[in-house]
DRENDREN-782400 format. One record per residue (C-alpha): residue number from 1; residue in three letters; x, y, z. Coordinates in nm, 2 decimals, m for minus. Last residue first. Layout:
N
<r num="NUM" residuo="ALA" px="X" py="Y" pz="Z"/>
...
//
This chain:
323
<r num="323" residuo="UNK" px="6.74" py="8.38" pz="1.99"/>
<r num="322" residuo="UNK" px="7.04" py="8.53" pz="2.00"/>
<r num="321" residuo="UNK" px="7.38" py="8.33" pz="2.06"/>
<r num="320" residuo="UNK" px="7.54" py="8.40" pz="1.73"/>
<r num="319" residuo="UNK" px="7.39" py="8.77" pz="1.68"/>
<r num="318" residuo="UNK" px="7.54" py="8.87" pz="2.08"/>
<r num="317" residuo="UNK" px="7.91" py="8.62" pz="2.02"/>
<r num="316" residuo="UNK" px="7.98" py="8.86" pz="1.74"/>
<r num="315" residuo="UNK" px="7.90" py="9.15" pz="1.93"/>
<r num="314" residuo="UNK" px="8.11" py="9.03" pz="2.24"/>
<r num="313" residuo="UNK" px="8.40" py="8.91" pz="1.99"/>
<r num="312" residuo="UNK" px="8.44" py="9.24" pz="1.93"/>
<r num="311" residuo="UNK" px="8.39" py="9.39" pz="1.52"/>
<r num="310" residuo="UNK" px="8.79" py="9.46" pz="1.44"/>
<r num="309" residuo="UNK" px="8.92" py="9.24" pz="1.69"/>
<r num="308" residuo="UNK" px="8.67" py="8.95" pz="1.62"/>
<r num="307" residuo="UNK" px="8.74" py="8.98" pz="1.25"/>
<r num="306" residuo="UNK" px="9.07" py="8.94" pz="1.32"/>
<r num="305" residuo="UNK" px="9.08" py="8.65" pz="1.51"/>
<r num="304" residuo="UNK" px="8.79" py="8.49" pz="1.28"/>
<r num="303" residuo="UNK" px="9.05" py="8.52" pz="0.98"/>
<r num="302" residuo="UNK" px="9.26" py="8.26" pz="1.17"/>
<r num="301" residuo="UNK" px="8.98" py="8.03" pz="1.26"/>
<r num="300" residuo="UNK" px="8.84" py="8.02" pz="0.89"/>
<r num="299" residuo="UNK" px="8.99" py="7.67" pz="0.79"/>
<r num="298" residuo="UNK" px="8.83" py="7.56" pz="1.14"/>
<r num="297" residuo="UNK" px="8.50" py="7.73" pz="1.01"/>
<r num="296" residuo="UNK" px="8.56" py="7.55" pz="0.64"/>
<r num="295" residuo="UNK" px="8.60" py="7.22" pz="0.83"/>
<r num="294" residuo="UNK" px="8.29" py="7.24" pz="1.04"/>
<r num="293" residuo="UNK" px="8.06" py="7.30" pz="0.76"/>
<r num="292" residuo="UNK" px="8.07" py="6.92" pz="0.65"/>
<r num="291" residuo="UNK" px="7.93" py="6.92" pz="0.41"/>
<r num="290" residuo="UNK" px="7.61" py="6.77" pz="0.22"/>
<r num="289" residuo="UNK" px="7.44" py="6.89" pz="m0.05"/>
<r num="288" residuo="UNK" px="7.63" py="6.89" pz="m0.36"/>
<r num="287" residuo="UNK" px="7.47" py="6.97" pz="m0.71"/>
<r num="286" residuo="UNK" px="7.59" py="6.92" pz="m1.04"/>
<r num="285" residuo="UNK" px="7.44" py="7.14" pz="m1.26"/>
<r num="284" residuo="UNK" px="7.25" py="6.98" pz="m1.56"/>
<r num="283" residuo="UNK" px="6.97" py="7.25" pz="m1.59"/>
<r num="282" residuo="UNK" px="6.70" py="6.96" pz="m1.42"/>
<r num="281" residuo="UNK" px="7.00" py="6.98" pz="m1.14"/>
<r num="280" residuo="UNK" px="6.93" py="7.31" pz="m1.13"/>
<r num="279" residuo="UNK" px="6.56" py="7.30" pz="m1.08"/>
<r num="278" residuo="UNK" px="6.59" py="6.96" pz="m0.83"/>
<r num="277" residuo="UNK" px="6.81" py="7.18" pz="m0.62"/>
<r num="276" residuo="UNK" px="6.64" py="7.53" pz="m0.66"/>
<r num="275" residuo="UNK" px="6.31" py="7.35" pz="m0.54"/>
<r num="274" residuo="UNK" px="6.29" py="7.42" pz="m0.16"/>
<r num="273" residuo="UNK" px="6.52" py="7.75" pz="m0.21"/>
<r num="272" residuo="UNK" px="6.34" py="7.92" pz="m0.40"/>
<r num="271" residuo="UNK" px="5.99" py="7.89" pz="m0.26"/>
<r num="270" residuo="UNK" px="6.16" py="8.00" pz="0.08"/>
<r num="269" residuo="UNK" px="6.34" py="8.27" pz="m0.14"/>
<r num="268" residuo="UNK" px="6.01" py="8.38" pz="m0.26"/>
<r num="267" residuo="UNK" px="5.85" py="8.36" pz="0.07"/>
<r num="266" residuo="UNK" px="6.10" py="8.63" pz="0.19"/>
<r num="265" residuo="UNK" px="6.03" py="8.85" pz="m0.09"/>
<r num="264" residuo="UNK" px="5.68" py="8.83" pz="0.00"/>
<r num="263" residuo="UNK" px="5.74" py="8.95" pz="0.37"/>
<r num="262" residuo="UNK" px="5.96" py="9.16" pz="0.25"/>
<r num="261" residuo="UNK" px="5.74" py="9.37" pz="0.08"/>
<r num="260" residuo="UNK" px="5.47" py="9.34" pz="0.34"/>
<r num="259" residuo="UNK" px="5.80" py="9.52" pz="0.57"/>
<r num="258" residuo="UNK" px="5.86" py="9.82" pz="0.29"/>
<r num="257" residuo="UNK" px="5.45" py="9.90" pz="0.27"/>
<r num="256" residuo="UNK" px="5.44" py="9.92" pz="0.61"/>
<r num="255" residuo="UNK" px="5.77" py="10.17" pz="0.67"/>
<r num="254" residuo="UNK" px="5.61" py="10.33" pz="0.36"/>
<r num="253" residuo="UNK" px="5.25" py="10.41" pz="0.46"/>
<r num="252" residuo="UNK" px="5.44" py="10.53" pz="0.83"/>
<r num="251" residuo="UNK" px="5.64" py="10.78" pz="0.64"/>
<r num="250" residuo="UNK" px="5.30" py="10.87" pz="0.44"/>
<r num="249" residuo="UNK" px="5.13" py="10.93" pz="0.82"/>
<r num="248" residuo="UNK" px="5.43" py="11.11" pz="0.91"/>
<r num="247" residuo="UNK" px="5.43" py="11.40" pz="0.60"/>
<r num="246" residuo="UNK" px="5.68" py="11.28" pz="0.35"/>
<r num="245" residuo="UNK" px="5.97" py="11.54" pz="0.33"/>
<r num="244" residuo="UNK" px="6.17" py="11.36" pz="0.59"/>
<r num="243" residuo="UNK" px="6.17" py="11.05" pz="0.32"/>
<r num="242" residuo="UNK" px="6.31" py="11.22" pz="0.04"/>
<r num="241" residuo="UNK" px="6.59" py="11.43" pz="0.29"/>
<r num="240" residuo="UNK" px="6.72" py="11.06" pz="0.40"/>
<r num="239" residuo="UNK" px="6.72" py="10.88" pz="0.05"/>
<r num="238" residuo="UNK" px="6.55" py="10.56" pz="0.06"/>
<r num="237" residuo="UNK" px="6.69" py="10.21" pz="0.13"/>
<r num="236" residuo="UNK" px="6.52" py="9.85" pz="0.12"/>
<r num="235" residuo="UNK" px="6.73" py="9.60" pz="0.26"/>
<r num="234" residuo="UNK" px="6.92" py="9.24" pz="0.15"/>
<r num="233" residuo="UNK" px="7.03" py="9.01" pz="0.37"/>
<r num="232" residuo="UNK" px="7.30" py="8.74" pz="0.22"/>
<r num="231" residuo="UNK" px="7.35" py="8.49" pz="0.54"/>
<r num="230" residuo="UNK" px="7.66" py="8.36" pz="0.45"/>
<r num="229" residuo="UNK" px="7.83" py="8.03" pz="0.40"/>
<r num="228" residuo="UNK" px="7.53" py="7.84" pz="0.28"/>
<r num="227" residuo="UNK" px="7.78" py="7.61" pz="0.15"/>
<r num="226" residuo="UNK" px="7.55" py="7.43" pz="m0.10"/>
<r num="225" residuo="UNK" px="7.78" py="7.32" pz="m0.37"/>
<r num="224" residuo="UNK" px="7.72" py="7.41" pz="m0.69"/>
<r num="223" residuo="UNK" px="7.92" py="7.29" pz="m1.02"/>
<r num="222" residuo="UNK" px="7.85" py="7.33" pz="m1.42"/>
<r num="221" residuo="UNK" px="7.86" py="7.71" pz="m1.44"/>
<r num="220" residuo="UNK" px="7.77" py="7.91" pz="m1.73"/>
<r num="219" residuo="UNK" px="7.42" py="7.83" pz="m1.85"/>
<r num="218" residuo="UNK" px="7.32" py="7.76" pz="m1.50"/>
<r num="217" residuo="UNK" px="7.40" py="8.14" pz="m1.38"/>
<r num="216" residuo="UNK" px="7.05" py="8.18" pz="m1.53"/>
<r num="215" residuo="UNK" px="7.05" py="8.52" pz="m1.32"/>
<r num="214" residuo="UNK" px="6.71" py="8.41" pz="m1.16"/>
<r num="213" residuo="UNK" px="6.82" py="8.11" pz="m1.10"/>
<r num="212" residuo="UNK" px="7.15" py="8.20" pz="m0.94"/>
<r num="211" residuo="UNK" px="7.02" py="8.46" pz="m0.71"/>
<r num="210" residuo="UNK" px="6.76" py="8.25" pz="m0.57"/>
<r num="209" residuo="UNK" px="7.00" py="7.99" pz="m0.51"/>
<r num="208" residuo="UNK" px="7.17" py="8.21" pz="m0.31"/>
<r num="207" residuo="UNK" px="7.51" py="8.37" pz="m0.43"/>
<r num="206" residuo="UNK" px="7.88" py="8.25" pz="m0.47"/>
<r num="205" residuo="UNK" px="8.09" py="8.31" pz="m0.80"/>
<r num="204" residuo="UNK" px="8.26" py="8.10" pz="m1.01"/>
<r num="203" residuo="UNK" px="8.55" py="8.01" pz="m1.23"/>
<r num="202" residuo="UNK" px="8.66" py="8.39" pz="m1.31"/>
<r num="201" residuo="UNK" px="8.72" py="8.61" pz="m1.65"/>
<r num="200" residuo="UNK" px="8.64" py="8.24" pz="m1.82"/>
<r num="199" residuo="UNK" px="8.44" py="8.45" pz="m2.09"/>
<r num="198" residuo="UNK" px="8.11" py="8.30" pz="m1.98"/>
<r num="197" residuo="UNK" px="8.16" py="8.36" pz="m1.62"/>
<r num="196" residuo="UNK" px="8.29" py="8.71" pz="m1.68"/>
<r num="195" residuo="UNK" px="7.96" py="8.76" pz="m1.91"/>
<r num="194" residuo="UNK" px="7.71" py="8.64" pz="m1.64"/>
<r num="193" residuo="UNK" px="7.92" py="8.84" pz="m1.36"/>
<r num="192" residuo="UNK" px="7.93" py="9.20" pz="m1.48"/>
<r num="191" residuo="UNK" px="7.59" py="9.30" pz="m1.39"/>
<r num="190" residuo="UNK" px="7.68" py="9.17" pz="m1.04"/>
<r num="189" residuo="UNK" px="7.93" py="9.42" pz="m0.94"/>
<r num="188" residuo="UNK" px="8.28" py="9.31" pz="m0.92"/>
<r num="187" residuo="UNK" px="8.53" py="9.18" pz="m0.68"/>
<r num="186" residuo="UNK" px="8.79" py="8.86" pz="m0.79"/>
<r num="185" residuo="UNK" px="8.91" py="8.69" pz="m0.47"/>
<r num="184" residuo="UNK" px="9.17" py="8.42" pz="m0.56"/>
<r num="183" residuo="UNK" px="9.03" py="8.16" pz="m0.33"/>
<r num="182" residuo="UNK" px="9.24" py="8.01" pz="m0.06"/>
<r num="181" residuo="UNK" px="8.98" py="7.98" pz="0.23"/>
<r num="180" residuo="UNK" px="9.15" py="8.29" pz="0.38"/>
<r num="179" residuo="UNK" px="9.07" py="8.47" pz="0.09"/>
<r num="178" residuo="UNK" px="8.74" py="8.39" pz="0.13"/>
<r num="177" residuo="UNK" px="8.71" py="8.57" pz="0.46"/>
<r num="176" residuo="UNK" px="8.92" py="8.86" pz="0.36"/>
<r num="175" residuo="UNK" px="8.68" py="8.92" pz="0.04"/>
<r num="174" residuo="UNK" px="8.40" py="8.87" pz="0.20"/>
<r num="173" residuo="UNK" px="8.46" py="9.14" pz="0.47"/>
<r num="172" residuo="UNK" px="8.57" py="9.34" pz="0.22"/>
<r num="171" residuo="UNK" px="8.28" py="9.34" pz="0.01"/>
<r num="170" residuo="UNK" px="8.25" py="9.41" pz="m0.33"/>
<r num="169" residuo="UNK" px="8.09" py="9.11" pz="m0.41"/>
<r num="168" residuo="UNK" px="8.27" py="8.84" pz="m0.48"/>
<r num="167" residuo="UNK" px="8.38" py="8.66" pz="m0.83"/>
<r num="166" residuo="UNK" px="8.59" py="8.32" pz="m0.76"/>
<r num="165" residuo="UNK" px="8.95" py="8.26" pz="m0.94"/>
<r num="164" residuo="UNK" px="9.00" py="7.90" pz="m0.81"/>
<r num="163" residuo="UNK" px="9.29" py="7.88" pz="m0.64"/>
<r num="162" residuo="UNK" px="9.23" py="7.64" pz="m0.31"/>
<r num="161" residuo="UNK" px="8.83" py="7.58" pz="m0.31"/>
<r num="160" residuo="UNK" px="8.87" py="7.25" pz="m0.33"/>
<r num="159" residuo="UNK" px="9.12" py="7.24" pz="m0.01"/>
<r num="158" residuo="UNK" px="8.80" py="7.39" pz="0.19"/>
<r num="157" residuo="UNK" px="8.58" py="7.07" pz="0.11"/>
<r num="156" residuo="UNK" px="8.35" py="6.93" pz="m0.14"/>
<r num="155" residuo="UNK" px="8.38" py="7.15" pz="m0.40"/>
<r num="154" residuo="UNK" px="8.27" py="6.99" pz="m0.73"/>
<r num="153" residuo="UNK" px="8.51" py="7.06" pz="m1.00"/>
<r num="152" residuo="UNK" px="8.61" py="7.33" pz="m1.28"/>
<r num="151" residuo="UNK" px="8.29" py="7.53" pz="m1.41"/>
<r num="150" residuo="UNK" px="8.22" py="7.69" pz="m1.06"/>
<r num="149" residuo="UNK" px="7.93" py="7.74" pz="m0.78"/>
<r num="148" residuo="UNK" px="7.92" py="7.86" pz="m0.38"/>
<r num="147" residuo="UNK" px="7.63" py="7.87" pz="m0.19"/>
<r num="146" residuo="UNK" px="7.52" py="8.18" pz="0.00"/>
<r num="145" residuo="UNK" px="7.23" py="8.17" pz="0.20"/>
<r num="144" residuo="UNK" px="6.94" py="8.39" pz="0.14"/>
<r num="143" residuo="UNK" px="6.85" py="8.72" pz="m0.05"/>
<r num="142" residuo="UNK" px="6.70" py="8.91" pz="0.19"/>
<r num="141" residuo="UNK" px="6.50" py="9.19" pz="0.32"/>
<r num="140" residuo="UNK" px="6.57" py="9.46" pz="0.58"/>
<r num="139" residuo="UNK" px="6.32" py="9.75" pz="0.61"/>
<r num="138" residuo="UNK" px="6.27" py="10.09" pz="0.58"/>
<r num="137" residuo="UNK" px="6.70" py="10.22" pz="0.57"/>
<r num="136" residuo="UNK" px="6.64" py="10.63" pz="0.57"/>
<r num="135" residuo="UNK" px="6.96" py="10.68" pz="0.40"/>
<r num="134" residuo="UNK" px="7.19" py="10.97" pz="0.43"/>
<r num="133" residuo="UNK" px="7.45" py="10.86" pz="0.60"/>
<r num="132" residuo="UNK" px="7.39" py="10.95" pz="0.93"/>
<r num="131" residuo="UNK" px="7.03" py="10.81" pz="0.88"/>
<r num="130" residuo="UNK" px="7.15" py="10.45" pz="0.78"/>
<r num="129" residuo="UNK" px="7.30" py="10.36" pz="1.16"/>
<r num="128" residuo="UNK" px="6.93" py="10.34" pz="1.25"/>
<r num="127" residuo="UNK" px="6.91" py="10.03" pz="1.06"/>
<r num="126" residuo="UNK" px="7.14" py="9.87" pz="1.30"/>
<r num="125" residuo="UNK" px="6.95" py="9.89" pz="1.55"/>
<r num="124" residuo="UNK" px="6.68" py="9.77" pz="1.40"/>
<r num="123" residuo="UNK" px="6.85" py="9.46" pz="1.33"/>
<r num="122" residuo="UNK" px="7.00" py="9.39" pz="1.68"/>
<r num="121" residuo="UNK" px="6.63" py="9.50" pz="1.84"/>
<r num="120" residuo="UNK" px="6.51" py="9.19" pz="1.65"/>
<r num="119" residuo="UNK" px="6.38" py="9.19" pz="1.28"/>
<r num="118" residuo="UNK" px="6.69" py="9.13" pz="1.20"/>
<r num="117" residuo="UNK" px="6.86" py="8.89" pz="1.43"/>
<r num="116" residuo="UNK" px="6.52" py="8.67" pz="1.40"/>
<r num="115" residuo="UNK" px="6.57" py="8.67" pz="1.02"/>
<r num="114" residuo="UNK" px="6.91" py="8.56" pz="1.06"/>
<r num="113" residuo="UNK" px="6.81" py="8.30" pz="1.29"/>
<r num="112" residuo="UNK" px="6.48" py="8.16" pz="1.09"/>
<r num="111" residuo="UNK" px="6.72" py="8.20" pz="0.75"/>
<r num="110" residuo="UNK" px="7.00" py="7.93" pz="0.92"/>
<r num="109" residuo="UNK" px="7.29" py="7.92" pz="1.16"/>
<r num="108" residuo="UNK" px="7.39" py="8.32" pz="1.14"/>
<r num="107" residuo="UNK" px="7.76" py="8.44" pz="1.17"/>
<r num="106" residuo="UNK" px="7.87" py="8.13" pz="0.95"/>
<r num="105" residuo="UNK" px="8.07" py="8.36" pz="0.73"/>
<r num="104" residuo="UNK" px="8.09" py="8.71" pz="0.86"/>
<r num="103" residuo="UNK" px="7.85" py="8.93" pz="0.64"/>
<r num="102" residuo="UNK" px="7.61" py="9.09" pz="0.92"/>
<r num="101" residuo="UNK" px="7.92" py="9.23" pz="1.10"/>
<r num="100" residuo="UNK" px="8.01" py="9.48" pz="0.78"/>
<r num="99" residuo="UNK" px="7.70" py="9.66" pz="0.86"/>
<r num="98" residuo="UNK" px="7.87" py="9.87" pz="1.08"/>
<r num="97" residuo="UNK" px="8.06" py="10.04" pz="0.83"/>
<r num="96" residuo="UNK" px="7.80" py="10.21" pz="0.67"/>
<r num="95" residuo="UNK" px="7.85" py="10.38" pz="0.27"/>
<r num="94" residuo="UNK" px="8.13" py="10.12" pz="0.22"/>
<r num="93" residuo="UNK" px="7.93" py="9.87" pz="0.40"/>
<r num="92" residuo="UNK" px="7.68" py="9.85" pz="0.22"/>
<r num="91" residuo="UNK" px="7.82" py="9.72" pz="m0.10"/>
<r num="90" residuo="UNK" px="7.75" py="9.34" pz="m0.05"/>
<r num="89" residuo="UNK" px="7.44" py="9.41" pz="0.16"/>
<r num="88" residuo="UNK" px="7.23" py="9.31" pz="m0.11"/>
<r num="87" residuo="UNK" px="7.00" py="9.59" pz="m0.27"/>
<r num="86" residuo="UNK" px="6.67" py="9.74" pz="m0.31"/>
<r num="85" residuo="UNK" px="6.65" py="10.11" pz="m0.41"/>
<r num="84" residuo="UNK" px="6.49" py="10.40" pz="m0.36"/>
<r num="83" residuo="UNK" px="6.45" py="10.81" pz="m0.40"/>
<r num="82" residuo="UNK" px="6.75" py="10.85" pz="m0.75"/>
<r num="81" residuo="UNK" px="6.90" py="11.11" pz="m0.74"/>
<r num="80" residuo="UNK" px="6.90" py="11.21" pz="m0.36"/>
<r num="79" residuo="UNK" px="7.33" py="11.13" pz="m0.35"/>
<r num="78" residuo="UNK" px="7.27" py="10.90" pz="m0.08"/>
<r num="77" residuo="UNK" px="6.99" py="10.72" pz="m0.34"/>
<r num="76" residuo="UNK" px="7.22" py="10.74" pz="m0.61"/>
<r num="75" residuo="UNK" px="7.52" py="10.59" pz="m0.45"/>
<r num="74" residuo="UNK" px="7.30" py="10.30" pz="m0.33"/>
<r num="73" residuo="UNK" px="7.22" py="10.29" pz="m0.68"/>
<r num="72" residuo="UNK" px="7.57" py="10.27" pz="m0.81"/>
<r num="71" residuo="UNK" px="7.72" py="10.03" pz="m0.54"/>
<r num="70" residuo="UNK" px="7.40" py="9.81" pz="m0.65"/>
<r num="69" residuo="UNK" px="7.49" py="9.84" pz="m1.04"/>
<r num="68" residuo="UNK" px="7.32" py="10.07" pz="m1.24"/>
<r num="67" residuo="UNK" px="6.95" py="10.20" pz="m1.33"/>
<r num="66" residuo="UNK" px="6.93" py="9.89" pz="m1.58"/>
<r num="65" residuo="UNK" px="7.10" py="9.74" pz="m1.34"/>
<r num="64" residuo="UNK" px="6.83" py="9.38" pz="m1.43"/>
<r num="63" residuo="UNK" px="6.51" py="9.55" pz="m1.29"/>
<r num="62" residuo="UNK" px="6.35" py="9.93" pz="m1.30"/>
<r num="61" residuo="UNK" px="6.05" py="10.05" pz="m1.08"/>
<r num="60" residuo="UNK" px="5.83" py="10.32" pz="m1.10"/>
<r num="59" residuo="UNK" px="5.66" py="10.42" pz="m0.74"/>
<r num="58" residuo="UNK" px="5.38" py="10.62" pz="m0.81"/>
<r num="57" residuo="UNK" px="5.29" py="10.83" pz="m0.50"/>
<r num="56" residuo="UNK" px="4.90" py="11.03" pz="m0.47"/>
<r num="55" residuo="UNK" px="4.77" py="10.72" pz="m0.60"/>
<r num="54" residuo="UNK" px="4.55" py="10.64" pz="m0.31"/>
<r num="53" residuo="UNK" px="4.83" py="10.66" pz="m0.05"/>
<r num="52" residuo="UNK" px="4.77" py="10.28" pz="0.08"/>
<r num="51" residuo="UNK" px="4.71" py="10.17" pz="m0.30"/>
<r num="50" residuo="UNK" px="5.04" py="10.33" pz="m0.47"/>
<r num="49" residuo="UNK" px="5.21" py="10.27" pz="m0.13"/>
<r num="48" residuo="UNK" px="5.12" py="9.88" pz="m0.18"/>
<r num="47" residuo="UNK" px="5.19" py="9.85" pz="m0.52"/>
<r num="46" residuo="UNK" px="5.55" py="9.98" pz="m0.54"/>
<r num="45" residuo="UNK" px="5.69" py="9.76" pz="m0.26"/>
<r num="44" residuo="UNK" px="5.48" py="9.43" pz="m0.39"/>
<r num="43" residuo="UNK" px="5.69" py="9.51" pz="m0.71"/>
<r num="42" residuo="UNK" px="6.01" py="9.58" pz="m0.51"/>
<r num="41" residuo="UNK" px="5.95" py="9.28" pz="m0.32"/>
<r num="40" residuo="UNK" px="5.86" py="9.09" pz="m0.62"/>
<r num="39" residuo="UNK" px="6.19" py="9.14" pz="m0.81"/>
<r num="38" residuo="UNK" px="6.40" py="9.08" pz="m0.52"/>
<r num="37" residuo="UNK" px="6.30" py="8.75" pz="m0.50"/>
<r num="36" residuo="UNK" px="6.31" py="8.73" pz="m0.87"/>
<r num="35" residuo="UNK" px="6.11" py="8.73" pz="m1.19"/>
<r num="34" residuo="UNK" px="6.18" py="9.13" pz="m1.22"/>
<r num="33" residuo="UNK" px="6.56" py="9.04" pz="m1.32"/>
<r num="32" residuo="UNK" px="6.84" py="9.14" pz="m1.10"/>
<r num="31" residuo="UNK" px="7.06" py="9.50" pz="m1.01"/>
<r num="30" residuo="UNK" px="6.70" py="9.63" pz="m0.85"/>
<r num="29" residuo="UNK" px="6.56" py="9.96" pz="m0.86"/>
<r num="28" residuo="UNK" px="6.30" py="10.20" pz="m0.72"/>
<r num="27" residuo="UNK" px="6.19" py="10.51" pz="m0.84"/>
<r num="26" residuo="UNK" px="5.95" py="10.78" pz="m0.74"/>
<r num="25" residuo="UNK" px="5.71" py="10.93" pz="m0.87"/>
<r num="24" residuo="UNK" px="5.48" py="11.24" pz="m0.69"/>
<r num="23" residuo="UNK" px="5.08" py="11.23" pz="m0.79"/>
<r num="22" residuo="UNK" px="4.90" py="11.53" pz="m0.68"/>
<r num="21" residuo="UNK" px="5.07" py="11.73" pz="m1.02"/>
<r num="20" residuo="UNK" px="4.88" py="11.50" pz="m1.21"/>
<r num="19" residuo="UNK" px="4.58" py="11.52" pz="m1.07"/>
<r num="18" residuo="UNK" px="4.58" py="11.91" pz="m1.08"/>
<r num="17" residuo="UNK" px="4.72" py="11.86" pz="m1.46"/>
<r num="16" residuo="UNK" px="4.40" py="11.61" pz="m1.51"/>
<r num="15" residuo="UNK" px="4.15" py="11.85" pz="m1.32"/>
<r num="14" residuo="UNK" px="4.27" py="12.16" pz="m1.53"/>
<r num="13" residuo="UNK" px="4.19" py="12.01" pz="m1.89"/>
<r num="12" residuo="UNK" px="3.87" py="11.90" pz="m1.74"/>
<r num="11" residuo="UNK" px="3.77" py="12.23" pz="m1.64"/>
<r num="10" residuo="UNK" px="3.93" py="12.36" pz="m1.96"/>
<r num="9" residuo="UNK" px="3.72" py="12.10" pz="m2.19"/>
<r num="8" residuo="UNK" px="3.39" py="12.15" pz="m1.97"/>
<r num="7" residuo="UNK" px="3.46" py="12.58" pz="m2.01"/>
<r num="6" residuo="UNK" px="3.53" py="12.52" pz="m2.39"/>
<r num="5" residuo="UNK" px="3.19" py="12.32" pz="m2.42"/>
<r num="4" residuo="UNK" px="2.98" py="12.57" pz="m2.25"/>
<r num="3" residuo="UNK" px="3.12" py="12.86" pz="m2.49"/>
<r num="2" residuo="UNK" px="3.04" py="12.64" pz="m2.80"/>
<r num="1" residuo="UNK" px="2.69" py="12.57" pz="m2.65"/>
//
């Protein structure tokens, strides 16, 4: 009996470390909270190739840059550290220059357009640029349009905007752009922005509204005014050699799982943005609504020149007109 429970024990013993050393995790990181748009497309991310592989790959995921900043990650995940990540564009293009097109102000009319771009052979296109690098890009998500906030006055106009000390990503296609609207262009990673808010580092920042709910930006900023200058897309990147070690039906489980992740995270900043408004007014931000866009892309005119040289006016004129 003795003898027959030792051999149970061992067999058992022998089927957990087999089990165990079946199952291969992974992580996956955002640079905001986990009750975000970004937060549920890495969670819906993590859930579906746990189910679709049948446990075989754990993705573990990590909120709030508690991995690092998003220059940090993406670093990571080049560097095969660290497998995945979720990120804004903001960084992207040190790691791939092309994808500096994506972030000219007004490029994209609305979310439908940008999303068409994306999805359409412009997009994944553009994704393919990733392996080079590195990256093996699965999917592009998003964050939203960019609004612009501050604790000084309501911006109403290109003038307002003249000298306030505004936080950006680091981005230099942001950072020419809104220099050019006058702002004294401040670039850090987003970690740092609640506490450089609070501390009067800088006056504002721009983001989504998603982004500045779910980073309670409310408690330090008294002003928003919805510029929806920028299309803010946001895409799911994997480490290059990580992925081209998955056998192709687990590449295809996470190409799927990556695109009903952003479908999620899309309906999140949908959700977001139909009742950021009344939610930040109810926080006692002042809200503006209507501008007149026109003004800020005359005030831009000059630092469309440029960008036009350095991307072609062809490509630029290719995402404006598509449909």
């Amino acid at each position: 009996m003795k003898l027959r429970k030792l051999v149970i024990g061992l067999s058992l013993a022998l089927g957990l470390a087999a089990t165990a050393a079946a199952q291969t995790v992974m992580k996956i990181n955002i640079a905001i909270a986990q009750n975000s748009h970004q937060g549920i497309a890495i969670d819906t991310f993590a859930k579906e190739v746990g189910t679709q592989t049948n446990g075989r790959y754990k993705i573990e995921t990590f909120y709030n840059a508690s991995l690092g900043s998003e220059r940090e990650s993406i670093e990571a995940v080049q560097l095969g550290t660290q497998e995945l990540t979720f990120t804004s564009t903001g960084p992207v293009p040190n790691f791939v220059p092309e994808a500096k097109i994506l972030d000219v102000p007004f490029l994209f009319r609305d979310k439908a357009h940008a999303r068409a771009v994306l999805d359409g052979p412009i997009g994944q296109d553009m994704l393919a640029k990733f392996d080079s690098k590195g990256f093996k890009a699965l999917a592009w998500g998003e964050n939203g349009m960019r609004n612009m906030t501050n604790s000084k006055h309501t911006i109403k106009t290109p003038d307002d905007l003249k000298g306030l000390k505004i936080r950006t990503m680091e981005n230099p296609v942001h950072v020419a752009a809104y220099k050019g609207l006058g702002i004294v262009t401040t670039p850090m990673a987003m970690a740092e922005v609640f506490t450089a808010l609070q501390q009067g580092t800088v006056d504002g920042q721009e983001n989504p509204l998603s982004v500045i709910m779910a980073a309670k930006l409310d408690q330090v900023q008294k002003y928003v005014s919805l510029t929806g200058h920028v299309y803010s897309p946001a895409i799911f990147l994997m480490n290059k050699a990580a992925f081209d070690k998955l056998s192709p039906a687990d590449q295809k489980v996470f190409l799927e799982a990556a695109k009903v992740a952003v479908k999620a995270n899309r309906a999140r900043v949908d959700a977001d943005d139909a009742m950021g408004v009344t939610y930040l007014r109810g926080k006692g931000m002042e809200v503006t609504e209507s501008l007149d866009k026109s003004k800020f892309v005359a005030k831009l005119a000059p630092v469309y020149a440029d960008f036009e040289k350095q991307f072609g006016k062809a490509n630029m004129d290719k995402i404006r007109n598509y449909k």
